[in-house]
C-alpha positions as CSV (number, residue, x, y, z in Angstrom):
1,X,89.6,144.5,94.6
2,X,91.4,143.0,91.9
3,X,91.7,139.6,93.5
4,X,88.0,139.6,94.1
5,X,87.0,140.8,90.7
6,X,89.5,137.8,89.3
7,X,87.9,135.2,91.3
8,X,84.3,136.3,90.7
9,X,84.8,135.8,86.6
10,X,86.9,132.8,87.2
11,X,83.3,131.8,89.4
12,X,81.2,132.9,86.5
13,X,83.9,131.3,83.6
14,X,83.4,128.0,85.4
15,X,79.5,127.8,85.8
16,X,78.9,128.5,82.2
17,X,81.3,125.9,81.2
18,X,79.0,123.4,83.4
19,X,75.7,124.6,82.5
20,X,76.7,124.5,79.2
21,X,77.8,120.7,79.5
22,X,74.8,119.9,81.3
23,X,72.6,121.5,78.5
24,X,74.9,119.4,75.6
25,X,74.0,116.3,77.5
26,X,70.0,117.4,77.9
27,X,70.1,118.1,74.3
28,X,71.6,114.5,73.4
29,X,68.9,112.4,75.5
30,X,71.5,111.8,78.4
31,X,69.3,112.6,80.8
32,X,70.8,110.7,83.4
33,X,74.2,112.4,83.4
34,X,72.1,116.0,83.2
35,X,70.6,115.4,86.6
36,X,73.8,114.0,87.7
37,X,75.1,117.4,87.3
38,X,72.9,119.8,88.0
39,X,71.9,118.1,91.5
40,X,75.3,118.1,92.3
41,X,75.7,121.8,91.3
42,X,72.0,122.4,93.6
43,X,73.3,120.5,96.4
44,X,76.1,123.2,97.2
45,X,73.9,126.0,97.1
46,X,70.8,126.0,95.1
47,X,69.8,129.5,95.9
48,X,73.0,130.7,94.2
49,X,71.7,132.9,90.8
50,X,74.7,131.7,88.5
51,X,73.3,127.7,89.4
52,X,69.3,129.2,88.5
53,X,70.2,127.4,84.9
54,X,70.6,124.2,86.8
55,X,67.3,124.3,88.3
56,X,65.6,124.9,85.0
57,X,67.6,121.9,83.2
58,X,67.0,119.7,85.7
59,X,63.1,120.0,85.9
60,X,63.0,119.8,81.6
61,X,65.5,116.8,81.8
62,X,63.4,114.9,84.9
63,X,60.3,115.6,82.6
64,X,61.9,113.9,79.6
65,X,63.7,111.4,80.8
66,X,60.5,109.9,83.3
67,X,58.5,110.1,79.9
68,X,60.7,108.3,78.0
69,X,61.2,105.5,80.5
70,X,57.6,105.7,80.9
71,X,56.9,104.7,77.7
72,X,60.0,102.2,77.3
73,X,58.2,100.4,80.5
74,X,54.7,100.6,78.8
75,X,55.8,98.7,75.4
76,X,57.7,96.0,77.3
77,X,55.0,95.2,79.5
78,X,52.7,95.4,76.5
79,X,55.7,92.9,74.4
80,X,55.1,90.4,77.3
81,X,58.4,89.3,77.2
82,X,59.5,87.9,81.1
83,X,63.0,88.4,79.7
84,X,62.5,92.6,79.6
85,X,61.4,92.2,83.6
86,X,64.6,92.8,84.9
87,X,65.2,95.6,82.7
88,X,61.5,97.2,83.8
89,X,62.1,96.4,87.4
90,X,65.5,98.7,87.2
91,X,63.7,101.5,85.8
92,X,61.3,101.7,87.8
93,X,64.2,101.2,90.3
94,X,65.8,104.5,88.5
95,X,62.7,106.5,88.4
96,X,61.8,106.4,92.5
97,X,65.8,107.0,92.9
98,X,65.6,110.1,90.9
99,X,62.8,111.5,93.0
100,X,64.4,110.7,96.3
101,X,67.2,112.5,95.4
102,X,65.6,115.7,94.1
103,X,62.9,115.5,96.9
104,X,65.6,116.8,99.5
105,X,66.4,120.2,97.0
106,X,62.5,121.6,97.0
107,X,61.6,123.8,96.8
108,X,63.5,125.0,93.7
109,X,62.6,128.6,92.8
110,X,62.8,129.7,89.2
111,X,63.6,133.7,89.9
112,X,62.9,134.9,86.6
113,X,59.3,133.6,86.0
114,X,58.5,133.6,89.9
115,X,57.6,130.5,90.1
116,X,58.9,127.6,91.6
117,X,60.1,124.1,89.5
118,X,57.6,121.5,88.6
119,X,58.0,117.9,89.2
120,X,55.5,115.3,89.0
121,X,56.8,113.1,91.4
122,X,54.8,109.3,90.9
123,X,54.5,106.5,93.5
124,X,56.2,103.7,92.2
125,X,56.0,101.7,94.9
126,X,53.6,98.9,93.7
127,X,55.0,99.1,90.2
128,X,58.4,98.0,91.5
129,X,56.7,95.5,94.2
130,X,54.8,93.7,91.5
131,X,57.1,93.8,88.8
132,X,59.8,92.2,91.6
133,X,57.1,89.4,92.2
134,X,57.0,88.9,88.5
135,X,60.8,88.9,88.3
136,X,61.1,87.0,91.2
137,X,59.0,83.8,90.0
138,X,61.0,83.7,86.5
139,X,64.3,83.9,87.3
140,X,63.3,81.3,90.0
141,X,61.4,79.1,87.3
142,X,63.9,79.1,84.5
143,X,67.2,78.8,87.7
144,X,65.1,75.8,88.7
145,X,64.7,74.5,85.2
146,X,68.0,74.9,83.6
147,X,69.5,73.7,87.1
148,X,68.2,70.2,86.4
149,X,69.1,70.1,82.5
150,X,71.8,71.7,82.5
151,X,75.0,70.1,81.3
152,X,78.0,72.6,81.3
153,X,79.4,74.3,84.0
154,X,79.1,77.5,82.3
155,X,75.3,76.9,82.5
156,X,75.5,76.3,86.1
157,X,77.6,79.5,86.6
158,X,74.9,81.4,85.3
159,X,72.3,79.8,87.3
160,X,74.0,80.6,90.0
161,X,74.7,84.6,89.2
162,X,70.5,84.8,88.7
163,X,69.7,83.0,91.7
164,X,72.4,85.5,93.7
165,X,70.6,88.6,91.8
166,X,67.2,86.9,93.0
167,X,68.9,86.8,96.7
168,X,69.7,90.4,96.3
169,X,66.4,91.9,95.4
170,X,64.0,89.2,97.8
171,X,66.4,87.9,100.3
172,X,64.5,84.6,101.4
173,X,62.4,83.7,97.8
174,X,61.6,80.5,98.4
175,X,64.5,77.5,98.1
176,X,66.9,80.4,96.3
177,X,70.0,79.5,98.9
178,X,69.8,75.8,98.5
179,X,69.8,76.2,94.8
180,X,72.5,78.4,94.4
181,X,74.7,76.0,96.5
182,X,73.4,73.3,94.0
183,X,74.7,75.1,90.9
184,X,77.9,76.5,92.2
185,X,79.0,73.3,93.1
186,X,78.0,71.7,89.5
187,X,80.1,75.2,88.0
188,X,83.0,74.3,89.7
189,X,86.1,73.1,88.3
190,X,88.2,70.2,90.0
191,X,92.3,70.4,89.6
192,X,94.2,67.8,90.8
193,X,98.2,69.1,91.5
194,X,101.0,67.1,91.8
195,X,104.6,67.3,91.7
196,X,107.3,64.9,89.7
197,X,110.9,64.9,90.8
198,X,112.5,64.1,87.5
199,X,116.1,64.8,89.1
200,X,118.9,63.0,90.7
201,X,118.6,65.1,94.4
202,X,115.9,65.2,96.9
203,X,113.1,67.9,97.0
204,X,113.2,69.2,100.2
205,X,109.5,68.2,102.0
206,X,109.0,71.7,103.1
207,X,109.7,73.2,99.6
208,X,107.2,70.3,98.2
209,X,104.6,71.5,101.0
210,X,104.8,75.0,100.4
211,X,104.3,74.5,96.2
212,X,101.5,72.3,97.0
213,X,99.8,74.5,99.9
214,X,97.4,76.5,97.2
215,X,95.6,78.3,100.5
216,X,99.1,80.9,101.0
217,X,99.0,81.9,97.0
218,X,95.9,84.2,97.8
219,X,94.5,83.1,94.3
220,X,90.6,84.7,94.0
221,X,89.6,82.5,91.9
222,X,85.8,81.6,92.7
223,X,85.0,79.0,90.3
224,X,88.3,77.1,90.4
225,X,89.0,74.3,93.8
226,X,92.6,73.1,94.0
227,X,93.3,69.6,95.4
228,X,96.5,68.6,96.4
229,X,95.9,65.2,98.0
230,X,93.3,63.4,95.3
231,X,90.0,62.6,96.6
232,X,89.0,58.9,96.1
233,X,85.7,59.3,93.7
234,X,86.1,63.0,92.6
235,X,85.8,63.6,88.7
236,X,89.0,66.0,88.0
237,X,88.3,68.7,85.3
238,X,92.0,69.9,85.1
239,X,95.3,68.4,86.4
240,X,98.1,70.7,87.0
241,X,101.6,69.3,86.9
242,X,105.1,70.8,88.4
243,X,108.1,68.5,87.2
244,X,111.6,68.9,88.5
245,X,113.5,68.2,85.3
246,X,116.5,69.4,86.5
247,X,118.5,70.3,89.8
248,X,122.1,71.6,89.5
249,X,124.2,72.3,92.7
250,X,127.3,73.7,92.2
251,X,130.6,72.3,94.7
252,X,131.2,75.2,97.4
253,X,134.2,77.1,96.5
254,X,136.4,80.0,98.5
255,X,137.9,82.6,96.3
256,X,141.0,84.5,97.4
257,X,142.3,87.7,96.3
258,X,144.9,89.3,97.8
259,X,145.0,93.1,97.5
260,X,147.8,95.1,98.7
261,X,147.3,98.7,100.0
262,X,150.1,101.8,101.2
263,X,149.1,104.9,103.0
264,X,150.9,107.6,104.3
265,X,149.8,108.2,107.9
266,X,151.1,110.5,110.3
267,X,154.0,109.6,112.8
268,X,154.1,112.2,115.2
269,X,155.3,115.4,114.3
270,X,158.7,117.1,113.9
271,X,160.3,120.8,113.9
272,X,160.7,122.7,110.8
273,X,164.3,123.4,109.3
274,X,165.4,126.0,107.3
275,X,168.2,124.8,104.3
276,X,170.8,125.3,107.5
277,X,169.0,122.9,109.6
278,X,168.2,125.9,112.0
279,X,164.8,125.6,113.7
280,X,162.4,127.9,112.2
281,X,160.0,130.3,114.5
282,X,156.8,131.8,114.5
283,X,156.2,135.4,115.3
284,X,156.1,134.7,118.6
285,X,159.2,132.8,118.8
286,X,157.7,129.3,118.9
287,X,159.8,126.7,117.1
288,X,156.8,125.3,114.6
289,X,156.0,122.2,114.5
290,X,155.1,120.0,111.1
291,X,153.5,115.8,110.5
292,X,155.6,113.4,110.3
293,X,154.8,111.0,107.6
294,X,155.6,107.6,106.7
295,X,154.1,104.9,104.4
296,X,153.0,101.9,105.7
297,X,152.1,98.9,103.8
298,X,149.2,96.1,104.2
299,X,148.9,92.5,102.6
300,X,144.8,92.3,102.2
301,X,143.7,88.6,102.0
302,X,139.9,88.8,100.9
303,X,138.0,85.4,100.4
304,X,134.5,84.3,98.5
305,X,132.8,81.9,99.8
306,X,129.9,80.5,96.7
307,X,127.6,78.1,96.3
308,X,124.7,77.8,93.8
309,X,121.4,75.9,92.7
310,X,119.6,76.1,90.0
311,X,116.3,74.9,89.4
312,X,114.7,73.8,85.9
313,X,111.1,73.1,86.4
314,X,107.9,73.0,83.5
315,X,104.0,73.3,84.4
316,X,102.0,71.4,82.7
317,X,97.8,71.8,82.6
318,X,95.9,69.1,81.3
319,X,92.2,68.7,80.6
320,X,90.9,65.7,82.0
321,X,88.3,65.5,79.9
322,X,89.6,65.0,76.3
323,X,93.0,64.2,78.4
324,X,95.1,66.9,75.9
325,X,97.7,69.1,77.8
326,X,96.3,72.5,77.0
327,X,99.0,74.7,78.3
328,X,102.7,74.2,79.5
329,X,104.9,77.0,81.1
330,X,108.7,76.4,81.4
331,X,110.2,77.9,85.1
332,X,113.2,78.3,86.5
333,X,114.9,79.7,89.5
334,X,118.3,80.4,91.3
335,X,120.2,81.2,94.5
336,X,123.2,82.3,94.5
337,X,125.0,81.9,98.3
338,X,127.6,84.0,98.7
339,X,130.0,85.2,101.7
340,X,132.9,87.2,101.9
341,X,135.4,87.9,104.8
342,X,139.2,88.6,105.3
343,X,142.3,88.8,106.9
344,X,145.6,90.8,106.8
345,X,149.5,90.9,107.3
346,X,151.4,94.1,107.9
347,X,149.6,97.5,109.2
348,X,145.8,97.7,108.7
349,X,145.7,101.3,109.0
350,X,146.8,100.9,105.2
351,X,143.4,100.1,104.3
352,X,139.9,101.9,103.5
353,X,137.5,101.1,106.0
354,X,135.4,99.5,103.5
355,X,138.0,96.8,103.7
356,X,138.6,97.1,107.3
357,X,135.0,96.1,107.9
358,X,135.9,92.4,106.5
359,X,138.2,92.2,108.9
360,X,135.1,91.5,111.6
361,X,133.9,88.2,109.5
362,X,135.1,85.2,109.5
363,X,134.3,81.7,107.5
364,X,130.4,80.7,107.8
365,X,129.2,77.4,107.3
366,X,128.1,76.4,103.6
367,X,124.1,75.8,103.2
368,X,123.1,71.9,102.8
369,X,122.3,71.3,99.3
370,X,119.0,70.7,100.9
371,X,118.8,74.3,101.9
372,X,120.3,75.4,98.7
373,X,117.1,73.7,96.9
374,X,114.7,75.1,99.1
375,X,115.9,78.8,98.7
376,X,116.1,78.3,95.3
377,X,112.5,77.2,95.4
378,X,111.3,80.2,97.1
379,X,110.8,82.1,93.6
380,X,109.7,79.5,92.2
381,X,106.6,79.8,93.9
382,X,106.0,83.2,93.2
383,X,106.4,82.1,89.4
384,X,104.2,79.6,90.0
385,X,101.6,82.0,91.6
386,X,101.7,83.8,88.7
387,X,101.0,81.2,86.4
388,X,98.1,80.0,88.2
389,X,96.5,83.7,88.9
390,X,97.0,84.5,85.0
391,X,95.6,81.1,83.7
392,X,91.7,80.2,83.1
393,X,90.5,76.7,84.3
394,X,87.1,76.8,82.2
């Protein structure tokens, strides 16, 4: 009985707490969010008395909120301004949504008053069909227009973004596909990458591939086209530079350390002497028997195998068009090869089996300095990746 009783005020504790948000937001002209809420609240059960508040609150805030977007249509249209369509088209938009989604709750009964809620639900269907027409033609008329005078890319990215809203609301308006094409290839920028080998050693051709292969970076970058192999004729917004300035590969080298170990280990076993060296018995008469121990020793031989490369790189972006550099970034990478194995004189039972597990490797070949570069290269991609997803081209 308790438990019930607790979870019936907790019930009643958290209704009031939402009907009195949804009232605060009534009372400020957020309309919107008030119908948000108490449709939500109606959805779950709208014959439910602690949500009758909700039914009263949504039919004051649907009748405030269509008037005042009523008349917030009715002085734009009257302003004449072809800039304010898109705004009228989306409240009109906002209005019919509104409607649909309180259509499915009806009726709503008010209990108290014995009545059910009013809503004057409108037809907006022609409103929103001819204020689309009108919307339509404009943002078609001034694309069209600005498309041809245009002269930064900017501009053209903004053609573009009106004509793809266009698309969106009347798939098929007239040339609005060809024309977006048009202007997002005008709003594109053009990078031209290259690589300089400022060093004494070769750069591996796969390494050079992979840096220059833009399409494995996963870069989202819509208005920006990366061109590894120049194009004869192509006007170049930005060039992006990677030069090797430096490329230091150490000599291989095998360190040796020799470690020794001692253990006692058990030998077998013996019989246990009293001070008279007379065998001593159990209860039952049984001579008893102790470990024998002895120390044995082991010579641990442990050897390093290193090699290392380090790579000192710089990333330079220029802008083609007043030909300054306009950003650089220093990178630099390393991989460290390392190997280690062993051997042993004496009695290996001496040592940990931490050590006894370098006993099973031997010597392995040393990486070419060719390979050393390459592995080396590997985060230097990633650093480059980064550069390039944090940097603007515009």
């Amino acid at each position: 009985m308790r438990k019930t009783l607790l979870y019936s005020t907790i019930l009643i504790l958290l209704s009031c707490g939402g009907v009195k948000k949804t009232q605060e937001a009534v009372n400020s002209g957020n309309y919107v969010t008030a119908m948000n809420k108490a449709i939500k609240n109606l959805t779950e059960n709208k014959t439910r008395k602690g949500h009758q508040a909700y039914v009263t609150l949504l039919e004051d805030a649907f009748a405030k909120n269509a008037q005042r977007e009523l008349e917030q249509i009715s002085f734009m249209e009257k302003d004449g301004n072809p800039a304010n369509l898109e705004t009228i088209y989306r409240k009109y938009n906002a209005l019919k949504d509104i409607q649909a989604r309180i259509q499915p709750l009806l009726p709503l009964s008010i209990y108290e008053e014995g009545r059910e809620a009013r809503f004057d639900f409108v037809n907006y269907d022609n409103a929103i069909l001819d204020t689309k027409d009108e919307l339509s033609e404009y943002l078609y008329a001034n694309a069209s227009d600005l498309l041809k005078n245009a002269r930064y890319k900017q501009d053209f990215r903004s053609v573009f973004n009106d004509l793809k809203y266009l698309s969106e609301i009347n798939p098929g308006y007239k040339q609005t596909v060809q024309k977006m094409d048009e202007a997002y290839q005008k709003g594109l920028d053009y990078v031209k990458v290259q690589i300089d080998n400022e060093t004494q050693q070769i750069i591996p051709e796969r390494l050079e591939d992979e840096l220059l292969d833009f399409n494995t970076y996963g870069i989202d970058n819509f208005w920006t086209k990366f061109h590894s192999k120049p194009q004869n004729g192509m006007n170049y917004d930005f060039a992006l530079n990677l030069g090797f300035r430096e490329i230091n590969i150490s000599p291989e080298r095998v360190n040796e350390t020799q470690i020794v170990r001692e253990k006692q280990i058990k030998d077998g076993y013996e019989y246990l002497l009293d001070e008279n060296g007379n065998a001593i018995k159990d209860s039952l008469g049984n001579r008893i028997k102790v470990d024998r121990l002895r120390t044995v020793t082991c010579n641990f031989y442990q050897f390093t195998q290193f090699k290392s490369a380090q790579i000192g790189a710089k990333v330079s972006i220029t802008d083609l068009t007043s030909g300054q550099e306009i950003n650089s970034y220093p990178l630099a990478s390393e991989f460290i090869f390392e190997h280690i194995y062993a051997n042993y004189k004496g009695d290996r039972r001496a040592l940990d089996n931490d050590l006894v597990a370098l006993l099973d490797l031997a010597a392995v070949p040393f990486p070419t300095n060719e390979q050393m570069v390459y592995d080396a290269g590997e985060d230097l991609k990633a650093r480059l990746k980064g550069i390039i997803r944090r940097h603007q081209f515009d």
